[in-house]
Biopython code that builds the backbone (N, CA, C, O; Angstrom):
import numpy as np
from Bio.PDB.StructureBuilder import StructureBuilder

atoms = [
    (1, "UNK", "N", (240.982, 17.829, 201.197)),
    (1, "UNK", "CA", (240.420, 18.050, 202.510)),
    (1, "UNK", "C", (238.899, 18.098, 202.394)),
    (1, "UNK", "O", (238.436, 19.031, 201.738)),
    (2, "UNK", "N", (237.952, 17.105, 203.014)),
    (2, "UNK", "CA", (236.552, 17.133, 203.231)),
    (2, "UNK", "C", (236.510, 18.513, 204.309)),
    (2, "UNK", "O", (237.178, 19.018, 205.211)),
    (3, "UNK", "N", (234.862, 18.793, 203.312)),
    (3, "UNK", "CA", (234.580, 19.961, 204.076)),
    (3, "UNK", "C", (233.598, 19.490, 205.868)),
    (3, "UNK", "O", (232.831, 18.569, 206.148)),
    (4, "UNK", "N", (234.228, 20.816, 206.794)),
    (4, "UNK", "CA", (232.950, 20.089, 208.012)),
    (4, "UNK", "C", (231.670, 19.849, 207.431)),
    (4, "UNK", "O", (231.380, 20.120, 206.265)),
    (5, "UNK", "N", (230.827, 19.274, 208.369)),
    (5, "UNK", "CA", (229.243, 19.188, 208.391)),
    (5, "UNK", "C", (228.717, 20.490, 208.293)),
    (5, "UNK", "O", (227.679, 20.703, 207.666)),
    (6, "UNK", "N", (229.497, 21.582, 208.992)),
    (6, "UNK", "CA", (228.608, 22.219, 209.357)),
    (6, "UNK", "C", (228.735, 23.712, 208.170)),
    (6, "UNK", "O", (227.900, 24.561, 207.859)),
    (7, "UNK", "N", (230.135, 23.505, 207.765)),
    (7, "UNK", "CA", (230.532, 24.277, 206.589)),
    (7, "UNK", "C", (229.557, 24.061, 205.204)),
    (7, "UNK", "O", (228.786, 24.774, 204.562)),
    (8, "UNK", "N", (230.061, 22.615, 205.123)),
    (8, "UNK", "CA", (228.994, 22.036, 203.916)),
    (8, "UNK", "C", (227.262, 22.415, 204.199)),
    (8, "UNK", "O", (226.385, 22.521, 203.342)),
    (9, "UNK", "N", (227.137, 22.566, 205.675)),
    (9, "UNK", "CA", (225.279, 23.141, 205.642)),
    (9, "UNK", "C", (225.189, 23.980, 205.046)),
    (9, "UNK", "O", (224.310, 23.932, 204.185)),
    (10, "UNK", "N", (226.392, 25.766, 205.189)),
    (10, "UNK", "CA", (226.117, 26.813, 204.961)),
    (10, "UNK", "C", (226.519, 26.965, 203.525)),
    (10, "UNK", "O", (226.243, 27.939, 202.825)),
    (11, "UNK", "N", (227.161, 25.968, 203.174)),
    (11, "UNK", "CA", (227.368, 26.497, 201.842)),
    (11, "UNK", "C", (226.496, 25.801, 200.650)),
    (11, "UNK", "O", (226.661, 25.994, 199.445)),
    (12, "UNK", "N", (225.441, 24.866, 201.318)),
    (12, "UNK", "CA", (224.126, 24.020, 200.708)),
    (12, "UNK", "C", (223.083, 25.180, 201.050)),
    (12, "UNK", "O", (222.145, 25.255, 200.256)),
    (13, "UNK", "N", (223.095, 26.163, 202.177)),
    (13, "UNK", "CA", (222.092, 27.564, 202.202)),
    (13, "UNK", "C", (222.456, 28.512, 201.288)),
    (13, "UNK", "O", (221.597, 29.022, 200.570)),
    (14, "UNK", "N", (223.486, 28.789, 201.221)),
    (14, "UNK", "CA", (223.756, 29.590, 200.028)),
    (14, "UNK", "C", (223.391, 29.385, 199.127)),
    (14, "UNK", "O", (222.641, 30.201, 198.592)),
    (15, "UNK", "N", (223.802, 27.943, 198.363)),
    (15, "UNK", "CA", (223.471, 27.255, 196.987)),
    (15, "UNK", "C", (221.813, 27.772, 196.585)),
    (15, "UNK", "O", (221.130, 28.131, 195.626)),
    (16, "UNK", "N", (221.724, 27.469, 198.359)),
    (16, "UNK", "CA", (219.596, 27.233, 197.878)),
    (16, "UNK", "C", (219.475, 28.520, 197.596)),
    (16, "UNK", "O", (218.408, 28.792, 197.046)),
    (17, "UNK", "N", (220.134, 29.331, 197.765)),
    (17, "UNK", "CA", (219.880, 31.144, 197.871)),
    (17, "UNK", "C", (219.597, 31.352, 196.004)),
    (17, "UNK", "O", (218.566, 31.450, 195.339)),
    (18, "UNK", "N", (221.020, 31.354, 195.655)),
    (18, "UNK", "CA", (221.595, 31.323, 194.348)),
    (18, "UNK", "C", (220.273, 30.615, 193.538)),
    (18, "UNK", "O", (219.691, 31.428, 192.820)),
    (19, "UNK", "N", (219.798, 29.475, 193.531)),
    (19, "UNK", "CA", (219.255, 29.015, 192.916)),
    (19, "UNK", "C", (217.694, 29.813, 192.981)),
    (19, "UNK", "O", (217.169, 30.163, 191.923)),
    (20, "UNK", "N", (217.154, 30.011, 194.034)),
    (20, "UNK", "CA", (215.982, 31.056, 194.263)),
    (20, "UNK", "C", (216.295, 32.168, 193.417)),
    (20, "UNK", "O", (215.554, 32.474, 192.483)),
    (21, "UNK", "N", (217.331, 32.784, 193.682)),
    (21, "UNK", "CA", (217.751, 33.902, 192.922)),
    (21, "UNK", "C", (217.430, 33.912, 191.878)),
    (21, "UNK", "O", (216.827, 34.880, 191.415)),
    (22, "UNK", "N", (217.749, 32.761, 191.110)),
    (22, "UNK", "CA", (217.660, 32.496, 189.609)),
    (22, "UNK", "C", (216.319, 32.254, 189.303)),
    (22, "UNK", "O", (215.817, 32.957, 188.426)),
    (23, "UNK", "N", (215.595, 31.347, 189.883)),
    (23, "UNK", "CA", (213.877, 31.548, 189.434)),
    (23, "UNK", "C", (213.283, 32.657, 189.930)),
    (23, "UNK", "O", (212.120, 32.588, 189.533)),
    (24, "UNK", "N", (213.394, 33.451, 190.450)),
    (24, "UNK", "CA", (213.125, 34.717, 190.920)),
    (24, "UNK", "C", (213.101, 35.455, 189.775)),
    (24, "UNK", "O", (212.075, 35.710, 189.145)),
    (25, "UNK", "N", (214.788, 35.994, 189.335)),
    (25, "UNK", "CA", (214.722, 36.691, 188.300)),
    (25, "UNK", "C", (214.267, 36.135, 187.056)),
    (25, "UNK", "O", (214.212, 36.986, 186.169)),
    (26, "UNK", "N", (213.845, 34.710, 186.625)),
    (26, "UNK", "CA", (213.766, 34.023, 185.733)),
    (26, "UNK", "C", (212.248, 34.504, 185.404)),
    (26, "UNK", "O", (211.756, 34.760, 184.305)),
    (27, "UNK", "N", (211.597, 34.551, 186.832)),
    (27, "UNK", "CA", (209.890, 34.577, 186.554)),
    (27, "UNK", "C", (209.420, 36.074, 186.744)),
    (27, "UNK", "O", (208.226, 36.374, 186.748)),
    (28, "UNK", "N", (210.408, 36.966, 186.897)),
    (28, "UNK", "CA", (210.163, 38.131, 187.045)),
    (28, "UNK", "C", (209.701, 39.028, 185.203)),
    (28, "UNK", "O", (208.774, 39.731, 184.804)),
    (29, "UNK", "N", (211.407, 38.253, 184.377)),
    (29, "UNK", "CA", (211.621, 38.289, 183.323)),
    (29, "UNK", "C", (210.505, 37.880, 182.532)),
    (29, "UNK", "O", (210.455, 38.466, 181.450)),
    (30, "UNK", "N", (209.725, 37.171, 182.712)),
    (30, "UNK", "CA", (208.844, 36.445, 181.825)),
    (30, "UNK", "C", (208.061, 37.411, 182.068)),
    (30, "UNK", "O", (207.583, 37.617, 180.953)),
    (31, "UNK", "N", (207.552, 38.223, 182.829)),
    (31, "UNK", "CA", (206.220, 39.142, 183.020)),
    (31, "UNK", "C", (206.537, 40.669, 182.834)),
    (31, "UNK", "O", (205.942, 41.639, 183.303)),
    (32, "UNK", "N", (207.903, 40.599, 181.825)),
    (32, "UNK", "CA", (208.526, 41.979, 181.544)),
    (32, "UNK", "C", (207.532, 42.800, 180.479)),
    (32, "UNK", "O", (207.390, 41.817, 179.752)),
    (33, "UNK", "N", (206.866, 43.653, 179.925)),
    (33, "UNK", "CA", (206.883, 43.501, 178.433)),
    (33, "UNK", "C", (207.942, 44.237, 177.852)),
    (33, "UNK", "O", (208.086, 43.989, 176.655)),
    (34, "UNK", "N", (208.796, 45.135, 178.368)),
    (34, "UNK", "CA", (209.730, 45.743, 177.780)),
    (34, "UNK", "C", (210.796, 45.124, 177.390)),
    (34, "UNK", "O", (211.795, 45.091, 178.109)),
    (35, "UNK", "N", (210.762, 44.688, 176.499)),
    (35, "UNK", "CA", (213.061, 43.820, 175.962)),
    (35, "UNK", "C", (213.556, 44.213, 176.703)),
    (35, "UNK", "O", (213.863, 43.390, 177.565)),
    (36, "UNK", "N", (213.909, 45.359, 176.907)),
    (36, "UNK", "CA", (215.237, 46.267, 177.051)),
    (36, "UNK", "C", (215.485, 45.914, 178.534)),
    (36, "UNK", "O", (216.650, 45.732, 178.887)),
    (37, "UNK", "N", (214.338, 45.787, 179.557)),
    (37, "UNK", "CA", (214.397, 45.383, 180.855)),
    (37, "UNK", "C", (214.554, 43.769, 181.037)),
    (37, "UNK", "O", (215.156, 43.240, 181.972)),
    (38, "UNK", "N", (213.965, 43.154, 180.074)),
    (38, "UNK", "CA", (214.273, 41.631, 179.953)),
    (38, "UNK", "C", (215.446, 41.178, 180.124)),
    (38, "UNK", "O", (215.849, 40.248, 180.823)),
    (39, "UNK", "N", (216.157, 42.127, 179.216)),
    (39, "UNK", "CA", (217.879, 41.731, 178.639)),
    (39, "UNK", "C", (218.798, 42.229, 179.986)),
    (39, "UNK", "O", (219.960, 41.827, 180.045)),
    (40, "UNK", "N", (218.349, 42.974, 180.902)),
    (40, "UNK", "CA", (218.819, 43.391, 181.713)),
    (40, "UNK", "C", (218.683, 42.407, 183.003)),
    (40, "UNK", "O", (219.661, 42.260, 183.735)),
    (41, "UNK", "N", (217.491, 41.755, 183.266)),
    (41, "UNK", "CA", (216.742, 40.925, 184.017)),
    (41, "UNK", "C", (217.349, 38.976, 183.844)),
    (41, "UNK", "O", (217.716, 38.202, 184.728)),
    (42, "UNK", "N", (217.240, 38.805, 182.601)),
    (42, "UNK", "CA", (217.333, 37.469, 182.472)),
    (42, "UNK", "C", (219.208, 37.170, 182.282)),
    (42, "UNK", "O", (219.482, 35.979, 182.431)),
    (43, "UNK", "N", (220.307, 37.984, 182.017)),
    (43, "UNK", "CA", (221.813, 37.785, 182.412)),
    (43, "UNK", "C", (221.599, 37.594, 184.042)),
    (43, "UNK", "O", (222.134, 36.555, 184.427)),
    (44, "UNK", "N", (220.938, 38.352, 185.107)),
    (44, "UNK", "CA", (220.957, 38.097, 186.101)),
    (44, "UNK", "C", (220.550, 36.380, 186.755)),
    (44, "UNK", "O", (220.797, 35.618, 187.690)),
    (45, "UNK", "N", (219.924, 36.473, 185.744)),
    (45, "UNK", "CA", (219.155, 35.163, 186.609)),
    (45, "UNK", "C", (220.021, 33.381, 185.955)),
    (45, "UNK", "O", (219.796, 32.212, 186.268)),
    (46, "UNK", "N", (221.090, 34.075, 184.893)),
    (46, "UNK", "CA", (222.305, 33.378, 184.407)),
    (46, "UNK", "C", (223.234, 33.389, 185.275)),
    (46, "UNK", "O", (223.971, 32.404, 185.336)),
    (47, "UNK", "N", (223.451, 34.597, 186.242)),
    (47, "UNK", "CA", (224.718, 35.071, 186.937)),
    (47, "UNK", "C", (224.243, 34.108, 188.362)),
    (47, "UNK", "O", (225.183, 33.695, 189.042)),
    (48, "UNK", "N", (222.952, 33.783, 188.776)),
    (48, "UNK", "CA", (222.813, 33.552, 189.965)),
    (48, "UNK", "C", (222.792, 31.873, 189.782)),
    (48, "UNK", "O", (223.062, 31.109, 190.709)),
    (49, "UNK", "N", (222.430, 31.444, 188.445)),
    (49, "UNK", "CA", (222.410, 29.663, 188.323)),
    (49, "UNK", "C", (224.148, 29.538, 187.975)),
    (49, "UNK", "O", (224.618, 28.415, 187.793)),
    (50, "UNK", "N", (224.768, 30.392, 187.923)),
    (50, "UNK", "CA", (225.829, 30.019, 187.570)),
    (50, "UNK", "C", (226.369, 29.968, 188.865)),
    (50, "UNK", "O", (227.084, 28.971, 188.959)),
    (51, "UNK", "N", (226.326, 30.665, 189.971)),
    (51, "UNK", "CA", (227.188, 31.119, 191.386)),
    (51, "UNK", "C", (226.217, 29.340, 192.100)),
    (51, "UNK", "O", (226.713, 28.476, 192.822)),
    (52, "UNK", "N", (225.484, 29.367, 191.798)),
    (52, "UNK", "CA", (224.508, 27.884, 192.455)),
    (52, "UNK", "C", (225.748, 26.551, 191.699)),
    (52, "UNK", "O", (226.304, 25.598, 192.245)),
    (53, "UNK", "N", (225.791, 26.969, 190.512)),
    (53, "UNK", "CA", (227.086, 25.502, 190.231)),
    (53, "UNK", "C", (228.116, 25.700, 190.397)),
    (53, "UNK", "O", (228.896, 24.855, 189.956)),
    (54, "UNK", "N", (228.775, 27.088, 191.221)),
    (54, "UNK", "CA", (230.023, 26.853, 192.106)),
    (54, "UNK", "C", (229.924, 26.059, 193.429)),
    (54, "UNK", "O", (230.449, 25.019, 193.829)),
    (55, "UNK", "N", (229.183, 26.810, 193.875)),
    (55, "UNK", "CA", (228.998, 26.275, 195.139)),
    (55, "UNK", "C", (228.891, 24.450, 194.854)),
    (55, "UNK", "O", (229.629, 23.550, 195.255)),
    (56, "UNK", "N", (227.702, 24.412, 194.034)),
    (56, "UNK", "CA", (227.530, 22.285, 193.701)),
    (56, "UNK", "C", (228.983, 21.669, 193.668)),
    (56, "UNK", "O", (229.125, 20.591, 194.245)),
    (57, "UNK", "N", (229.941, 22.169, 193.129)),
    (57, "UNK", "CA", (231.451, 21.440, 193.140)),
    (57, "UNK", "C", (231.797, 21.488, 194.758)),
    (57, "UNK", "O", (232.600, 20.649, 195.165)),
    (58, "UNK", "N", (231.231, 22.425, 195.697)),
    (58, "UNK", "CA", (231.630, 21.557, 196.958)),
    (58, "UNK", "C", (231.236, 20.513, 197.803)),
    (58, "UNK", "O", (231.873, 19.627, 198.372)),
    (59, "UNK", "N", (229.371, 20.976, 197.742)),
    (59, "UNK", "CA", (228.750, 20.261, 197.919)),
    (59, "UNK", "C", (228.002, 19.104, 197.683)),
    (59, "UNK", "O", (227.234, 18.449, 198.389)),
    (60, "UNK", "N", (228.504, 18.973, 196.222)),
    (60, "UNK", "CA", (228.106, 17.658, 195.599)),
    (60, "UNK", "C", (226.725, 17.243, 195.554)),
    (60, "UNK", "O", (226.390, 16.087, 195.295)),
    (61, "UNK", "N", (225.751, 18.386, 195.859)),
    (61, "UNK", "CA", (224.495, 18.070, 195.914)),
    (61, "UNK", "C", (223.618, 18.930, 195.409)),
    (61, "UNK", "O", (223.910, 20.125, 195.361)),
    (62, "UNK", "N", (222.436, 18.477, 194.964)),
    (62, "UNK", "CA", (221.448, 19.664, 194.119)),
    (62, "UNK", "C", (220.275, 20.251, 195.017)),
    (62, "UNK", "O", (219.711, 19.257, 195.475)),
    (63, "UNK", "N", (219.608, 21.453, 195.509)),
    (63, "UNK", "CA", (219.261, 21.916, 196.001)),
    (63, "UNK", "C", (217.745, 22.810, 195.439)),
    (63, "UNK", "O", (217.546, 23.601, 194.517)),
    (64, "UNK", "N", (217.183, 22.430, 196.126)),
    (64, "UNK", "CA", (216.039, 22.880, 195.557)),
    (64, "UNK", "C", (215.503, 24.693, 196.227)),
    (64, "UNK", "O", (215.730, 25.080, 197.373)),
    (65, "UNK", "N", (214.757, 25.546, 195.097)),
    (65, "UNK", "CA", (214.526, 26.627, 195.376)),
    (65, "UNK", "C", (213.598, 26.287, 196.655)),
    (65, "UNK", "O", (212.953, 25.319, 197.058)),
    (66, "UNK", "N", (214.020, 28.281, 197.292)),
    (66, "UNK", "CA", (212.720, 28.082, 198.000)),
    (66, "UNK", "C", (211.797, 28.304, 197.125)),
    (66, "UNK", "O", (212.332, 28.954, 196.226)),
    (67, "UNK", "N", (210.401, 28.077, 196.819)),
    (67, "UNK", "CA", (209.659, 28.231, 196.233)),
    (67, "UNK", "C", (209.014, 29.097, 196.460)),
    (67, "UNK", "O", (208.963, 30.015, 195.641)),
    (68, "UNK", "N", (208.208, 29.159, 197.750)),
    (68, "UNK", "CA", (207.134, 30.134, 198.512)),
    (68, "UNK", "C", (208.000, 31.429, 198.291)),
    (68, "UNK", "O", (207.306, 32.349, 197.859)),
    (69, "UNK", "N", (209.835, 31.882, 198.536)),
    (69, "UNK", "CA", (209.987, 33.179, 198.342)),
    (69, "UNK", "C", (210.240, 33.231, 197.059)),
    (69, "UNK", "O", (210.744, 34.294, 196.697)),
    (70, "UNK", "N", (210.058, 32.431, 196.236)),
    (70, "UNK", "CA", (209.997, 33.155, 194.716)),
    (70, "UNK", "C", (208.574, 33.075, 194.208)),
    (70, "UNK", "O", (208.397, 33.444, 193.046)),
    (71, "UNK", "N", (207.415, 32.601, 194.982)),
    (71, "UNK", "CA", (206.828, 32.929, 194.394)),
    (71, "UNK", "C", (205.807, 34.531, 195.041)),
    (71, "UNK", "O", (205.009, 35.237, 194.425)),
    (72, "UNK", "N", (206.234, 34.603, 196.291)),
    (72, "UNK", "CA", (206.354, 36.251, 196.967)),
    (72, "UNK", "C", (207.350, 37.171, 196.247)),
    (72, "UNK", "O", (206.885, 38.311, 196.249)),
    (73, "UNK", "N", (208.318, 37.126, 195.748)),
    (73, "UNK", "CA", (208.756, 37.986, 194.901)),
    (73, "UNK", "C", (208.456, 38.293, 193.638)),
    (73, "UNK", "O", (208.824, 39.338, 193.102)),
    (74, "UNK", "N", (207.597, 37.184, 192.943)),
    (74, "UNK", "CA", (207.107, 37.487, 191.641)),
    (74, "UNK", "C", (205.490, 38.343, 192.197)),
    (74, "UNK", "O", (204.953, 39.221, 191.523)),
    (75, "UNK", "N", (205.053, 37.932, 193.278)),
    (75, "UNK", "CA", (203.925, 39.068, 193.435)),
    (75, "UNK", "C", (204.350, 40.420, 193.779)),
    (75, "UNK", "O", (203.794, 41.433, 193.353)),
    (76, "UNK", "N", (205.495, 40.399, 194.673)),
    (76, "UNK", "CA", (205.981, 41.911, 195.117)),
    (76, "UNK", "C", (206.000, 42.785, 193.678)),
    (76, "UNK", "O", (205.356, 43.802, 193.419)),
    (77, "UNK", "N", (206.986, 42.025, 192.799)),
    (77, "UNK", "CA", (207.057, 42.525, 191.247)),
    (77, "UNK", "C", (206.040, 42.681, 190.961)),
    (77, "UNK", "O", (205.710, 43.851, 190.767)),
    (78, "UNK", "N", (205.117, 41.716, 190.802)),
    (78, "UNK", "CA", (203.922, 42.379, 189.669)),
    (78, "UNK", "C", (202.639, 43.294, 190.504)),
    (78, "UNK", "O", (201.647, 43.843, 190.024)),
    (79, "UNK", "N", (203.015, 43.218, 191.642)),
    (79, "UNK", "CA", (202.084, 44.829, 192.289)),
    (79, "UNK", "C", (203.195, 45.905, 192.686)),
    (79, "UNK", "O", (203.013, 47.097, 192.442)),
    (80, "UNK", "N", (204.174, 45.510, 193.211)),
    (80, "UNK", "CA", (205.164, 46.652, 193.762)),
    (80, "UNK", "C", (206.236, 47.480, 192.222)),
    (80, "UNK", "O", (206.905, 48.513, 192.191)),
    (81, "UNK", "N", (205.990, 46.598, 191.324)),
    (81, "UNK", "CA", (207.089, 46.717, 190.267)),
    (81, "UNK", "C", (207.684, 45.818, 190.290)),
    (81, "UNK", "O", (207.553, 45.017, 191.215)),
    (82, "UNK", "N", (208.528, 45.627, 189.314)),
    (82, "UNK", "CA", (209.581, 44.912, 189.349)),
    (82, "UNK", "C", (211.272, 45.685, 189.828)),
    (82, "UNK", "O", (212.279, 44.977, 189.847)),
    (83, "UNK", "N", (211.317, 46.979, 190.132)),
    (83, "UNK", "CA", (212.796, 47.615, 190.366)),
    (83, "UNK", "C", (212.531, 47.299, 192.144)),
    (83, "UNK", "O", (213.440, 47.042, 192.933)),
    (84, "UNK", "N", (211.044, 47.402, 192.496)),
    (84, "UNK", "CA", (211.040, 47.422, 194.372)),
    (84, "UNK", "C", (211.622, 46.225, 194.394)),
    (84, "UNK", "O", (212.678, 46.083, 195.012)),
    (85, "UNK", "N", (210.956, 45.048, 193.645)),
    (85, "UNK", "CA", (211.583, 43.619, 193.768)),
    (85, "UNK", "C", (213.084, 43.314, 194.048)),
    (85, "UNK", "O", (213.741, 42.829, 194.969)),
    (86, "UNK", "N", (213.333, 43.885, 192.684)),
    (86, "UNK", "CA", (214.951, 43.643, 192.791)),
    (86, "UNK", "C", (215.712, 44.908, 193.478)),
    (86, "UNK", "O", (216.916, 44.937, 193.223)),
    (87, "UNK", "N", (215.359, 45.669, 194.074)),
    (87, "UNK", "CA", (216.018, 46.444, 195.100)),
    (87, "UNK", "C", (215.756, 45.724, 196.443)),
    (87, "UNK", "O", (216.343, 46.145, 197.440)),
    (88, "UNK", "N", (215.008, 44.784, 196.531)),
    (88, "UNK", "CA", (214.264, 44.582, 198.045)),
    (88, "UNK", "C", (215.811, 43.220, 197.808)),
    (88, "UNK", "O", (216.727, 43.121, 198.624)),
    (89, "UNK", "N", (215.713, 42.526, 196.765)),
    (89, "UNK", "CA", (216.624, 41.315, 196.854)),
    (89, "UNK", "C", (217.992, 41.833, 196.568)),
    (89, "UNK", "O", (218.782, 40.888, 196.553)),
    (90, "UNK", "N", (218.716, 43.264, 196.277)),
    (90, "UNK", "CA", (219.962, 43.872, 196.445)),
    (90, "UNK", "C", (219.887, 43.690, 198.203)),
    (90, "UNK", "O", (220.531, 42.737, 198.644)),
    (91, "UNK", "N", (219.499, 44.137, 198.725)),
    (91, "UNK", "CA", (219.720, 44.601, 200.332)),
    (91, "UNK", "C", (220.089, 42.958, 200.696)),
    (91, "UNK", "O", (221.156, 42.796, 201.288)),
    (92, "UNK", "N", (219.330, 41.806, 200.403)),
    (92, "UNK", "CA", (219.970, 40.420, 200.761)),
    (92, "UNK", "C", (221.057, 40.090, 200.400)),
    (92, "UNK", "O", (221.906, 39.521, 201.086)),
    (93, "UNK", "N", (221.136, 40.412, 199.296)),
    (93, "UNK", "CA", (222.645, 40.350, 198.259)),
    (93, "UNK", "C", (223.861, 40.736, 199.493)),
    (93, "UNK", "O", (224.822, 40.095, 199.919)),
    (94, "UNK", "N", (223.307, 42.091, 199.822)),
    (94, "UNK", "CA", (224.874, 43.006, 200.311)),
    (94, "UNK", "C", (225.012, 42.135, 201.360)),
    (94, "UNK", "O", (225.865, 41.261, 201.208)),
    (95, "UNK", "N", (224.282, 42.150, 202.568)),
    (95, "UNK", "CA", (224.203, 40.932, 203.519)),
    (95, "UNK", "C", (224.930, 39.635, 202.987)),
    (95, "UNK", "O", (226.087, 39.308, 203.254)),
    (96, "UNK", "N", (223.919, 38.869, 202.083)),
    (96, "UNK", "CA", (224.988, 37.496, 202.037)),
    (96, "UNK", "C", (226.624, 37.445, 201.351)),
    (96, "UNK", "O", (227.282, 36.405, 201.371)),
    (97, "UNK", "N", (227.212, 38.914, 200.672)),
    (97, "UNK", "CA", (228.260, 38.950, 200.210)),
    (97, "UNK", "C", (229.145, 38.864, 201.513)),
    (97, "UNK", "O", (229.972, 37.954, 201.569)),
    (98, "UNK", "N", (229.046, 39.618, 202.409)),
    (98, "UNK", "CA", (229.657, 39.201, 203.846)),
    (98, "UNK", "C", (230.088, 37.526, 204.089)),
    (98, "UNK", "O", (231.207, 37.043, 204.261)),
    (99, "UNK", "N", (228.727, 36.851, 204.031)),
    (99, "UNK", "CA", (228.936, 35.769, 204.480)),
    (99, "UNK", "C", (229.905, 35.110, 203.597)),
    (99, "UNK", "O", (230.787, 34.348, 203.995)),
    (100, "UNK", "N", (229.623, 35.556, 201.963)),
    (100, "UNK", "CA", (230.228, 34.757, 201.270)),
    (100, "UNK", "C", (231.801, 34.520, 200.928)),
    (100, "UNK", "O", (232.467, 33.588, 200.478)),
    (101, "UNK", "N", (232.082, 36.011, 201.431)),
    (101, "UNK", "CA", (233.874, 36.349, 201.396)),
    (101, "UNK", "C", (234.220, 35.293, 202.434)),
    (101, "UNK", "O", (234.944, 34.340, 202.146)),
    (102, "UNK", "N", (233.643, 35.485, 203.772)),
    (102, "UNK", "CA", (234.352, 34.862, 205.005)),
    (102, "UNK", "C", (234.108, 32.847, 204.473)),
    (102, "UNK", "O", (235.093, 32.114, 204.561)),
    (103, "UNK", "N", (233.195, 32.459, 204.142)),
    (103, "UNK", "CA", (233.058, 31.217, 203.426)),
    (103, "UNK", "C", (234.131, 30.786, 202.208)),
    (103, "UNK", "O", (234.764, 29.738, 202.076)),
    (104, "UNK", "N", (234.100, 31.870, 201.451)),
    (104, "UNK", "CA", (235.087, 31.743, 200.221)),
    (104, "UNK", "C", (236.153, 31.847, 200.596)),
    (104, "UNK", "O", (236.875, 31.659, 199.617)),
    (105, "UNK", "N", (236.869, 32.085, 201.643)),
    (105, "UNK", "CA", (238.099, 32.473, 202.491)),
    (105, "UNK", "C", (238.671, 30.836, 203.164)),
    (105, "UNK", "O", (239.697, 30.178, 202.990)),
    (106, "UNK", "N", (237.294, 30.612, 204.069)),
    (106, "UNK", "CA", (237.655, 29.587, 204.325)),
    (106, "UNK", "C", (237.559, 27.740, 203.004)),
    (106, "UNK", "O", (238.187, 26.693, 203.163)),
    (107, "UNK", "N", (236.616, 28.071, 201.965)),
    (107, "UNK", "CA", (237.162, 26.937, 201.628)),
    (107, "UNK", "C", (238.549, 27.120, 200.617)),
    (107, "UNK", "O", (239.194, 26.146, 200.229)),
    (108, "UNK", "N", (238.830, 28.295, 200.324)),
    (108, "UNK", "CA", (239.634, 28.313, 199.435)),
    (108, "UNK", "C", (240.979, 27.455, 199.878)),
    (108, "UNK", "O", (241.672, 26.610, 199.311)),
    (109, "UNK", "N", (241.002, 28.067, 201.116)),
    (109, "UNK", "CA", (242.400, 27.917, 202.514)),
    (109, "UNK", "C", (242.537, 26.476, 202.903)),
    (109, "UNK", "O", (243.410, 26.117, 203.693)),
    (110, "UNK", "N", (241.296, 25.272, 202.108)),
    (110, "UNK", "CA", (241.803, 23.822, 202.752)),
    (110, "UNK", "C", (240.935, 22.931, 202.184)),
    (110, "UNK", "O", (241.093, 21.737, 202.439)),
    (111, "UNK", "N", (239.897, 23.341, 201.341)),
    (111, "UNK", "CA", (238.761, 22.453, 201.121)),
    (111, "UNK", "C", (239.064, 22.375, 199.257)),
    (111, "UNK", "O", (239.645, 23.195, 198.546)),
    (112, "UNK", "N", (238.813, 21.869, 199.116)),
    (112, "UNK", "CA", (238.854, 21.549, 197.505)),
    (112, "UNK", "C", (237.509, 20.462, 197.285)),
    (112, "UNK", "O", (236.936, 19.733, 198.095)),
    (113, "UNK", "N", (237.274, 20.718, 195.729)),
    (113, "UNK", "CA", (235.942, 20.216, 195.271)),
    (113, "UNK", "C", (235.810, 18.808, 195.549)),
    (113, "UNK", "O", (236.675, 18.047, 195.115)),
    (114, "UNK", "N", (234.678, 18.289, 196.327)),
    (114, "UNK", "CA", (234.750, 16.706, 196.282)),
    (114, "UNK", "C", (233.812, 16.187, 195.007)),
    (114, "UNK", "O", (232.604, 16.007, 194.855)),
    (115, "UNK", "N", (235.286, 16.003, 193.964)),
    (115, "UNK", "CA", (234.605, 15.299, 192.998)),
    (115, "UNK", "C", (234.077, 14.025, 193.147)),
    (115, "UNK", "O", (234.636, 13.310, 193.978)),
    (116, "UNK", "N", (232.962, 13.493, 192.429)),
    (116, "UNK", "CA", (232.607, 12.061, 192.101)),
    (116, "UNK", "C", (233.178, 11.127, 191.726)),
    (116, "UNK", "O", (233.622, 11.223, 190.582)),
    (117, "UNK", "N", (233.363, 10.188, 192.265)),
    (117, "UNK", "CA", (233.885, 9.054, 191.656)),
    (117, "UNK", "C", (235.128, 8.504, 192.382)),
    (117, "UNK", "O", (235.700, 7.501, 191.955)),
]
sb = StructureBuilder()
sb.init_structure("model")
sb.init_model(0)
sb.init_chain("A")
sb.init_seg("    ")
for serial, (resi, resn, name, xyz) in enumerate(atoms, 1):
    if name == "N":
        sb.init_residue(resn, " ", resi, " ")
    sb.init_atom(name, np.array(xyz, "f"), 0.0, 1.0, " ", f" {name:<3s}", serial, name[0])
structure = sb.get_structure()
């Protein structure tokens, strides 16, 4: 079953989310000096490129970060901290988990991956 137009938009916004996510925490990590917060920092930013290549098996397409909000979150981090940062991007998290159950609900229920070829 092809997904709608309009399904496949929201789940190409998500993707773009996921993937921000990941240079977010990617460039946050680099301006750590502590390991111990690194190691804590950079699995995240594995967990969010990984949820970006679920989503790609529906959408079949690659998606580019926003840029401008990762590169406002690497300033929030390096004047606000880095915990305001990633507490400010938990509160989006809880929000888009909503969207993502009711999305994951519906493609599970009829849509399957449109592979290539």
């Amino acid at each position: 079953m092809e997904l709608s137009p309009s399904l496949e938009k929201r789940l190409a916004t998500i993707q773009r989310g996921e993937i921000t996510g990941h240079h977010i925490y990617k460039r946050i990590a680099t301006f750590l000096p502590d390991e111990n917060n690194r190691r804590v920092i950079e699995p995240l930013a594995a967990s969010e490129l990984g949820h970006y290549h679920i989503w790609k098996k529906y959408t079949q397409q690659d998606v580019s970060p926003n840029w401008p909000l990762v590169w406002l979150y690497g300033l929030v981090a390096r004047v606000l901290g880095f915990t305001f940062a990633i507490k400010l991007m938990e509160q989006g998290e809880e929000k888009a988990q909503l969207a993502y159950a009711e999305l994951a609900t519906r493609v599970s229920a009829g849509a399957s991956p449109k592979w290539p070829g």
